[in-house]
C-alpha positions as CSV (number, residue, x, y, z in Angstrom):
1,X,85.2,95.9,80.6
2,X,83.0,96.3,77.4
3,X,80.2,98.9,77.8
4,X,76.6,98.0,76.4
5,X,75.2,100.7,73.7
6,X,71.3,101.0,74.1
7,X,69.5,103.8,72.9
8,X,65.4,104.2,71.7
9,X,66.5,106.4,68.9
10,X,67.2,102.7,67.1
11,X,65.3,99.6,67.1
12,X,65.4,97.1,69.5
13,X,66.7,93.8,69.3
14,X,64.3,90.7,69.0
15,X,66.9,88.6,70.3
16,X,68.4,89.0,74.0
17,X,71.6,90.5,72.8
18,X,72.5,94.6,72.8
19,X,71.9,96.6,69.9
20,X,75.7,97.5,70.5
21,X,78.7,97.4,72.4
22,X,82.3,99.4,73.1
23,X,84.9,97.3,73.9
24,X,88.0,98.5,76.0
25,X,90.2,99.3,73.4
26,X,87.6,101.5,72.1
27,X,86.0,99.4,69.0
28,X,82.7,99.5,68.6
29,X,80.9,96.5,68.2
30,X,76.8,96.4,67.0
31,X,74.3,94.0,66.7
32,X,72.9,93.4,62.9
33,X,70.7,96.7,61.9
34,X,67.5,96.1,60.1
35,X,65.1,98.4,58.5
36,X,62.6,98.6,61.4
37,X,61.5,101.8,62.7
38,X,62.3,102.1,66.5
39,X,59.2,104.0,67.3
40,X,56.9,101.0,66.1
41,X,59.3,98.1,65.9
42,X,57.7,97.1,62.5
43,X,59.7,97.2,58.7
44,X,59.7,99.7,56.8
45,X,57.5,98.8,53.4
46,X,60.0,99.8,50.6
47,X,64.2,98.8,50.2
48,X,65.3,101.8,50.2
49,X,63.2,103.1,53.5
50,X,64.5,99.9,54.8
51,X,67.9,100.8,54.2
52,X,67.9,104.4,55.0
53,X,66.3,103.3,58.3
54,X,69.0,100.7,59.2
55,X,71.8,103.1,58.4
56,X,70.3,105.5,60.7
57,X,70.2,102.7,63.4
58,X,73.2,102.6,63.2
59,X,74.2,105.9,63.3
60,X,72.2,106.6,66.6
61,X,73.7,103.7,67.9
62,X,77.1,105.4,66.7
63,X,76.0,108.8,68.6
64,X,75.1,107.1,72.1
65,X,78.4,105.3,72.0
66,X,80.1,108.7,71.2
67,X,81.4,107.6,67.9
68,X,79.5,109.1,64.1
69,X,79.7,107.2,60.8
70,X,83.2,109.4,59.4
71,X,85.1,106.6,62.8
72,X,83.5,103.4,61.0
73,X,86.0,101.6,59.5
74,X,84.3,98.5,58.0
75,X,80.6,97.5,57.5
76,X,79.5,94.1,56.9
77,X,76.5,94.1,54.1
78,X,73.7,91.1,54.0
79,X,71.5,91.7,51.2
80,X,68.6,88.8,50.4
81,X,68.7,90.2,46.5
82,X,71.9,91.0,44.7
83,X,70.0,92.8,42.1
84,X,69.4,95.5,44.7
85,X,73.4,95.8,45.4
86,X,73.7,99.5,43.7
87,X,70.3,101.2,45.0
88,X,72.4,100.3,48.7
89,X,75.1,101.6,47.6
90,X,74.1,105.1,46.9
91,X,71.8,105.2,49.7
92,X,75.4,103.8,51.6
93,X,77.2,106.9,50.2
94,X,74.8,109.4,51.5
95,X,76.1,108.3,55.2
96,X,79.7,107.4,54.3
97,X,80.3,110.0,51.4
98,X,84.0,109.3,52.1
């Protein structure tokens, strides 16, 4: 049986689905991150806060399910503007230097 990941340490969901789950066979499964701040549920004003915010979102998400960002294995990346691909990327390599 899956086990549902919550935590206040990331934002919550809009939507009525869990920020995260763990499957049986251990993978961890999460809901898409966004740049808002959990303690005020509203976006961060600049890309890169945004970013840095929805990385760490993910990462406490990571924590509560027991997991840290050096288990991840594959992130998915939506970006609305292309033009801001590299800024992501090194704010990406500060949480997976590896």
């Amino acid at each position: 049986m899956k086990r549902v990941i919550q935590t206040a340490t990331a934002a919550a969901m809009y939507n009525p689905v869990s920020q995260a789950a763990l499957a049986p066979n251990g993978m961890f499964y999460s809901a898409g991150m966004i740049g808002r701040s959990p303690e005020s549920g509203e976006m961060l004003p600049t890309f890169a806060e945004q970013a840095h915010q929805a990385l760490r979102n993910l990462g406490a998400l990571l924590s509560e399910a027991g997991g840290n960002y050096k288990a991840v294995m594959f992130v998915q990346l939506y970006l609305l503007d292309m033009d801001q691909i590299e800024q992501f990327n090194e704010i990406f390599r500060a949480y997976f230097p590896d």
